[in-house]
Structure formats: C-alpha cells, structure tokens
C-alpha positions in Angstrom: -5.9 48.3 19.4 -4.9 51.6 18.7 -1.2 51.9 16.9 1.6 55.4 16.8 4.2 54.9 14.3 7.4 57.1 14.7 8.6 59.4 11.9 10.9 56.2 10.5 8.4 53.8 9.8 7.5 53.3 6.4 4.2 54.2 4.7 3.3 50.6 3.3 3.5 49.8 7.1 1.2 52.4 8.0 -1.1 52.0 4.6 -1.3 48.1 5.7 -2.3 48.6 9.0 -5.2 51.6 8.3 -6.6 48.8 5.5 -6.6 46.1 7.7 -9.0 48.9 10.1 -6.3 49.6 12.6 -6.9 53.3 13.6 -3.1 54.5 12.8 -1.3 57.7 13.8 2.0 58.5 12.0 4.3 61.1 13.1 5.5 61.8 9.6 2.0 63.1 8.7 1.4 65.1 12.1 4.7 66.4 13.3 7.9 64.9 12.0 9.9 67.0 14.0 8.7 65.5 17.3 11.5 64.1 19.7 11.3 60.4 21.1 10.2 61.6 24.3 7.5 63.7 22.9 6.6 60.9 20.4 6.9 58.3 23.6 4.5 60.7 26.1 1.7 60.9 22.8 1.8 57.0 22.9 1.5 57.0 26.4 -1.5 59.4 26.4 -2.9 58.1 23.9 -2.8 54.8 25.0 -1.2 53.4 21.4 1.3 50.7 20.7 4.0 52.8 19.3 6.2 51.4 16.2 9.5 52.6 15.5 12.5 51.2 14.0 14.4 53.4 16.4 16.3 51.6 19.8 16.6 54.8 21.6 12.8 53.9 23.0 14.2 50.9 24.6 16.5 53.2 26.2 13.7 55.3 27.3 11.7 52.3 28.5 14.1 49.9 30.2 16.8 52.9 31.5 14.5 55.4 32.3 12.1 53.3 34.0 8.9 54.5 31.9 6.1 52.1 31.1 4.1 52.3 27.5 1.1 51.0 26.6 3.4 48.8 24.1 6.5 49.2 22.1 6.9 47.1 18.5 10.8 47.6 17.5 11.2 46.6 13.7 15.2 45.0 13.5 15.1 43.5 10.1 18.7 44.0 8.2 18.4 46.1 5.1 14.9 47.6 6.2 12.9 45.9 3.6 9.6 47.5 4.1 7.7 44.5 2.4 8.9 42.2 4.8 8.1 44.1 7.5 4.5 43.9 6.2 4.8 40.3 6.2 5.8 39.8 9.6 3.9 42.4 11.6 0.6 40.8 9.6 1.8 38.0 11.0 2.9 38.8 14.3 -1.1 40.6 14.6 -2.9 37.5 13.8 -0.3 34.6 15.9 -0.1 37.6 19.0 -2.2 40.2 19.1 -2.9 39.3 22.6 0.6 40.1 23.4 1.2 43.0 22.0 -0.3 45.7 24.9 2.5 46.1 27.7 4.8 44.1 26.5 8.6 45.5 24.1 8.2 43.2 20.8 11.3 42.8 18.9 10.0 41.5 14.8 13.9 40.1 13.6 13.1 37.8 10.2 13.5 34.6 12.7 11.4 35.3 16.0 9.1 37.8 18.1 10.7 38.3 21.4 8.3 39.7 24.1 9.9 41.8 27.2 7.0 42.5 29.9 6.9 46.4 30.5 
C-alpha cells in the first residue's frame, strides 16, 4: 500500500507512516504548489491512497465523478496531529483491507467508508 499525502498533512503523520515502512509521498517535500486536481491525477497515476485534510477531494470524487485508488479525509476538530497518529495507526491495523477504493472519513468517534 502505497500512500500521497497533500501539502496539509502534518509531518508526524508522514514521519509515522515512512517508520512503520509505508512508502510515503508528500506534496510539501515535492511540489507544494500543486493544485487538488494535479495532486488528485499523481494519486491516481500513481496508484496511492491520498491523505488530505482538505474536503474539496470529495468534491472532486463524488461531483465530478472521478474514481481514486483511495481517499483518507482527516476531520478531527482542532487538527491535533498526535491524534491523528493515533487513529490512522489504528484505522491501518483494524482496516487496512478497506482502505483501496473506498473515501475514509477518521472523525475521533468512527471510520466511515464510502465505496468509490
């Protein structure tokens, strides 16, 4: 499982997921200037799960009609990156198998899976 995180996500995310052997791309190191379409199409291409903490991608995927290889959208209030850790560690080990084609929402209380 390969993983693209967008220009917003945090680098503890990205640190945790390159030491736990997750090959990791991260916008904010190759192009931060990138638009969601062109950071959506690299996914795509790529054939990553892209992370983001950044709604506009559902827009792209459920308005626009265009199919990733998987979307994780972070909606924890206050962005606290170290539970954002927690829970994505979490949501890799209880789901992993759930994760390719599907738009994952992490909140503090759930993972909701939409089939893409």
């Amino acid at each position: 499982m390969k993983f693209l995180a967008d220009v917003n996500i945090e680098k503890s995310i990205v640190d945790e997921l390159r030491s736990l052997g997750y090959d990791t791309r991260w916008m904010a190191e190759d192009n931060p200037y990138l638009d969601d379409m062109s950071i959506f199409r690299i996914a795509q291409k790529e054939n990553c799960i892209l992370l983001t903490n950044d709604r506009d991608f559902g827009e792209i995927v459920f308005r626009q009609k265009l199919a990733p290889s998987g979307i994780i959208l972070f909606r924890i209030k206050g962005q606290d990156s170290k539970e954002k850790v927690k829970l994505l560690k979490k949501l890799l080990v209880s789901h992993d198998n759930k994760l390719m084609n599907h738009f994952t929402v992490i909140t503090r209380r759930k993972f909701r899976f939409i089939q893409i």
